[in-house]
Every structure is written in C-alpha cells, then in structure tokens.
PQR file with spaces between the fields and no chain letter, atoms N, CA, C, O and H, PARSE charges and radii, in Angstrom:
ATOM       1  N    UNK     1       0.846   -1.207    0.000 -0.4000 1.5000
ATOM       2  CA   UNK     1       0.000    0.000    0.000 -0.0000 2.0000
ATOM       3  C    UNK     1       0.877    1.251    0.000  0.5500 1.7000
ATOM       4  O    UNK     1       1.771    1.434    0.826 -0.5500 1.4000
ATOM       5  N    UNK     2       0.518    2.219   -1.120 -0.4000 1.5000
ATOM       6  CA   UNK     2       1.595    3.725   -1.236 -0.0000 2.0000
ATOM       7  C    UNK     2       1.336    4.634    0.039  0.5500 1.7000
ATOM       8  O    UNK     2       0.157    4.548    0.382 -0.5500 1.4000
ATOM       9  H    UNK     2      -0.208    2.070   -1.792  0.4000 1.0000
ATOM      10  N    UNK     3       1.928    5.299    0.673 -0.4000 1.5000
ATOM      11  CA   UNK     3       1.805    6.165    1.397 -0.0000 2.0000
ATOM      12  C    UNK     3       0.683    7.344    0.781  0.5500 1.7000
ATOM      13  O    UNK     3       0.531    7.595   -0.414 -0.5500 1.4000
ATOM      14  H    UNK     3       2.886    5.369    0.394  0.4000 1.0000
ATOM      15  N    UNK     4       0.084    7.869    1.715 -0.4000 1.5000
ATOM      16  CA   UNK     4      -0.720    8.893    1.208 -0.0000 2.0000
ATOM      17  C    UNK     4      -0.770    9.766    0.111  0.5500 1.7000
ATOM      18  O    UNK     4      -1.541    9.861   -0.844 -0.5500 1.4000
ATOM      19  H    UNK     4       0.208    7.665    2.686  0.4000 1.0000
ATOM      20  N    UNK     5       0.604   10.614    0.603 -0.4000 1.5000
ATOM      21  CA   UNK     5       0.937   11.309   -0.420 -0.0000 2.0000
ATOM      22  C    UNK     5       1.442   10.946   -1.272  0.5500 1.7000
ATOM      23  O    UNK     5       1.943   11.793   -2.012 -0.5500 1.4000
ATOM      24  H    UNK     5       1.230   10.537    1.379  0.4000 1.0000
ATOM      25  N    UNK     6       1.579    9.541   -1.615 -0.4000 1.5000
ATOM      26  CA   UNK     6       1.845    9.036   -2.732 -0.0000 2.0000
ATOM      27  C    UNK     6       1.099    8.631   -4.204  0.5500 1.7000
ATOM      28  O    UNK     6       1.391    8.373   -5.372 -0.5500 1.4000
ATOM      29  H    UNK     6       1.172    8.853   -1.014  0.4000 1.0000
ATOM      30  N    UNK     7      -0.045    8.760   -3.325 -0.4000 1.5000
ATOM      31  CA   UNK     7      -1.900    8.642   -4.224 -0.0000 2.0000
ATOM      32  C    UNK     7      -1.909    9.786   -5.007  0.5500 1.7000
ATOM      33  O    UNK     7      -1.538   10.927   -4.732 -0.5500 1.4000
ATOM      34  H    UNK     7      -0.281    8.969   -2.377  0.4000 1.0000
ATOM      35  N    UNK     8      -2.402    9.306   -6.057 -0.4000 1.5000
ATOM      36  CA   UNK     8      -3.094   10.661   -7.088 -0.0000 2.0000
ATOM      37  C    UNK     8      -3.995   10.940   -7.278  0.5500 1.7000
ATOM      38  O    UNK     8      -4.628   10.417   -8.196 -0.5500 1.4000
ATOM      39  H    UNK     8      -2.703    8.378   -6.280  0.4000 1.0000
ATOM      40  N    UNK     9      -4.553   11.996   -6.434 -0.4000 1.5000
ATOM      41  CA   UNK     9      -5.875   12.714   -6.314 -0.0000 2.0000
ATOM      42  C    UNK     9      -6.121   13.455   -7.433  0.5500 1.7000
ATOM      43  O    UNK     9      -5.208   14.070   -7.985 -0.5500 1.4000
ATOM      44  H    UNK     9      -4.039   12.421   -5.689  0.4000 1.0000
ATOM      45  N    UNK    10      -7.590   13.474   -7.958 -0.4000 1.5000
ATOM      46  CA   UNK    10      -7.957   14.230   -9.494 -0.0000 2.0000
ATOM      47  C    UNK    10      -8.211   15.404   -8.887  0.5500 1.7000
ATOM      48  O    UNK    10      -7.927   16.439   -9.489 -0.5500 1.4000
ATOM      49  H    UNK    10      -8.331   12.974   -7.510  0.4000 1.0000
ATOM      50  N    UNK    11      -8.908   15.466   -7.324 -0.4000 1.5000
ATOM      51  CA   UNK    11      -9.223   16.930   -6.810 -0.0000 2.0000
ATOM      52  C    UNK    11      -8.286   17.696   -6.053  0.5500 1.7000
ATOM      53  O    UNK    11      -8.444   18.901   -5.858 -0.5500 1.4000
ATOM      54  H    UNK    11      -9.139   14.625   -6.835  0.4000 1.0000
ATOM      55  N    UNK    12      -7.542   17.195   -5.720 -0.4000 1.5000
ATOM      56  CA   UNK    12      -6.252   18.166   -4.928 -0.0000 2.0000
ATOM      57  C    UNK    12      -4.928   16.978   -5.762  0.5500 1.7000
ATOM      58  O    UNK    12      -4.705   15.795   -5.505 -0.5500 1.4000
ATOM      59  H    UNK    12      -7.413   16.216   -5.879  0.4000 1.0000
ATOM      60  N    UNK    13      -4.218   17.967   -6.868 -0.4000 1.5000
ATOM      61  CA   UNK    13      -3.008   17.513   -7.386 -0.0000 2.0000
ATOM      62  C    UNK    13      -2.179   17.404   -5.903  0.5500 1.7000
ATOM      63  O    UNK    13      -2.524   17.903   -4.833 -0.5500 1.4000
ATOM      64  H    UNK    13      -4.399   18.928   -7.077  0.4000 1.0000
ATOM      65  N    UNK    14      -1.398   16.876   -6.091 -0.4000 1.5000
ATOM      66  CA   UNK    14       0.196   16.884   -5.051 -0.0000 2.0000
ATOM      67  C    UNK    14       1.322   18.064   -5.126  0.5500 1.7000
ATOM      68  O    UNK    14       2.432   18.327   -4.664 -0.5500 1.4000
ATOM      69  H    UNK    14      -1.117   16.470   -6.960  0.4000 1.0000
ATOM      70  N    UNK    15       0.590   18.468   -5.774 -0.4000 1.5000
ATOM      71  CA   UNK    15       1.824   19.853   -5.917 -0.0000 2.0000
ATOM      72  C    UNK    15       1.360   20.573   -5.000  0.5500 1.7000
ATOM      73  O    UNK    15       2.044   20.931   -4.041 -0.5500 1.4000
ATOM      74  H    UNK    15      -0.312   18.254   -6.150  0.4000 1.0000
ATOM      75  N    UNK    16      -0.095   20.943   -5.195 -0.4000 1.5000
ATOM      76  CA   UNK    16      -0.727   21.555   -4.012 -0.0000 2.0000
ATOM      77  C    UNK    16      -0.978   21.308   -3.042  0.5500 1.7000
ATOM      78  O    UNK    16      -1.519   22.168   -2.346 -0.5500 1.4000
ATOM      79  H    UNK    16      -0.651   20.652   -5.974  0.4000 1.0000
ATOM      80  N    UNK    17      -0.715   20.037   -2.527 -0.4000 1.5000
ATOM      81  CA   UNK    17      -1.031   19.437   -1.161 -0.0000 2.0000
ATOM      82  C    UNK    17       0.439   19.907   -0.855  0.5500 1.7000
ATOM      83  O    UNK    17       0.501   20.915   -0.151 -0.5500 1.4000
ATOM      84  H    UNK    17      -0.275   19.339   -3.091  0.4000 1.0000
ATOM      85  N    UNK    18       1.379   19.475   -1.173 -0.4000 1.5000
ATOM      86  CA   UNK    18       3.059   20.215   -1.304 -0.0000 2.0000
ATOM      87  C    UNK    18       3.793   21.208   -0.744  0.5500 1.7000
ATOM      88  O    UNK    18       4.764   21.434   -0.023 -0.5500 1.4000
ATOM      89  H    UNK    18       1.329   18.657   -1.745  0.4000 1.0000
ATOM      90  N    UNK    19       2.491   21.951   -1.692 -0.4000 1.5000
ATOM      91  CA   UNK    19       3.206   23.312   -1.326 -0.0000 2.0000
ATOM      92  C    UNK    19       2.170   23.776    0.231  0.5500 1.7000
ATOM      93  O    UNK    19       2.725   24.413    1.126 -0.5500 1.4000
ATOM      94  H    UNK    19       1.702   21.767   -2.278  0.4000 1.0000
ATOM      95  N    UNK    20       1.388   23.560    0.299 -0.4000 1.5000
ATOM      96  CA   UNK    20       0.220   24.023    1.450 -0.0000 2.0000
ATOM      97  C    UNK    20       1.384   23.302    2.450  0.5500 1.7000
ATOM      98  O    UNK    20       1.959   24.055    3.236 -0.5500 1.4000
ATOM      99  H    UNK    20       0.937   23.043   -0.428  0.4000 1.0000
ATOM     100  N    UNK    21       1.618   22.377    2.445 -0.4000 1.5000
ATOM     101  CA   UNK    21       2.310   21.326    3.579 -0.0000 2.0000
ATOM     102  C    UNK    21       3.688   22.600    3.973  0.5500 1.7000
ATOM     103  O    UNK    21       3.931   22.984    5.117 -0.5500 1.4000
ATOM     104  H    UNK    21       1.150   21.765    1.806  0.4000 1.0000
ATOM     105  N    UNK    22       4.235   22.947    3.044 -0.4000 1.5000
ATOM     106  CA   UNK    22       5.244   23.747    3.213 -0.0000 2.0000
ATOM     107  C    UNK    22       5.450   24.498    3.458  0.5500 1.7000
ATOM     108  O    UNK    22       6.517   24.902    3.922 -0.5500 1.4000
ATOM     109  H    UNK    22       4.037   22.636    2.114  0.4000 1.0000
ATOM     110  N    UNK    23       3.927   25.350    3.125 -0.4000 1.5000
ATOM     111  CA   UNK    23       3.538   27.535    3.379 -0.0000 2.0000
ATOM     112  C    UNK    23       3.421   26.722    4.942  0.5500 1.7000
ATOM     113  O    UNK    23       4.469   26.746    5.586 -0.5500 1.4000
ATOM     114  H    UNK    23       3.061   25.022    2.748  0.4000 1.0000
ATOM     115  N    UNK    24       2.423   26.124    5.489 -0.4000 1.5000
ATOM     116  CA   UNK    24       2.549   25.991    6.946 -0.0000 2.0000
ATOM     117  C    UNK    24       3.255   25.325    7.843  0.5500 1.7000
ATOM     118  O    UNK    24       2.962   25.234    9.035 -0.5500 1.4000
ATOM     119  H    UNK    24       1.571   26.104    4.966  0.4000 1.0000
ATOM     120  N    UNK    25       4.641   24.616    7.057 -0.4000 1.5000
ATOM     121  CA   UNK    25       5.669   24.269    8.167 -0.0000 2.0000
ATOM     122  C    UNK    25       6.820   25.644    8.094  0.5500 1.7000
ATOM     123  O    UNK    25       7.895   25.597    8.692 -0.5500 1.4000
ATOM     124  H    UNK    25       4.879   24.690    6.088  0.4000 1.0000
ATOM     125  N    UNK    26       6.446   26.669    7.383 -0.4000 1.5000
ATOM     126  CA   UNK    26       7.492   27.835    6.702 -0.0000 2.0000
ATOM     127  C    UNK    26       6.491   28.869    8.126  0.5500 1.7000
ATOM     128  O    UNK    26       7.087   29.681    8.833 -0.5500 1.4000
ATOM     129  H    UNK    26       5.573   26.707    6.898  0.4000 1.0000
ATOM     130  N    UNK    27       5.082   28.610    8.265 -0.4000 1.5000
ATOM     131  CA   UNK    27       4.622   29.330    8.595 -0.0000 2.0000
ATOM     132  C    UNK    27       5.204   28.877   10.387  0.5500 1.7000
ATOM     133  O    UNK    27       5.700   29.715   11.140 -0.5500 1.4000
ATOM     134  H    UNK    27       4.598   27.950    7.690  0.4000 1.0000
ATOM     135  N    UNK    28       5.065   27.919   10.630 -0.4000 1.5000
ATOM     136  CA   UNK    28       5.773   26.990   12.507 -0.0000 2.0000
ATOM     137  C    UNK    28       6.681   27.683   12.575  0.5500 1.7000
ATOM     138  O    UNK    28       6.391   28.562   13.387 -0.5500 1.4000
ATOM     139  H    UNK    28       4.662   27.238   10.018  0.4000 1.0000
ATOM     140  N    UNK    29       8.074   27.893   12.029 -0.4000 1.5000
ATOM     141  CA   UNK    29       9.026   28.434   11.832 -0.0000 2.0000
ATOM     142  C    UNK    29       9.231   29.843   11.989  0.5500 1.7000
ATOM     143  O    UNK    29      10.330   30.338   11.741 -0.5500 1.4000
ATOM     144  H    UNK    29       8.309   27.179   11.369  0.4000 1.0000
C-alpha cells in the first residue's frame, strides 16, 4: 500500500497538497 501522499488525487493535485504542507511548516518556523 503507497503512502498517502503518494496517491493521485484528481481533486487536490500533489503539488498543491506540497506546497500548502510547506507555506505551513514555513509558517511553525
């Protein structure tokens, strides 16, 4: 079984799950 973010969602691409993941670990910081 792939890890989550390994799935390809038709409604939220992975680029955008990505980058959101990143604006709010940029944002912890």
């Amino acid at each position: 079984m792939k890890p989550p973010h390994l799935v390809p969602r038709v409604n939220t691409p992975w680029i955008f799950s990505h980058c959101d993941l990143l604006a709010r670990f940029l944002e912890l910081s």
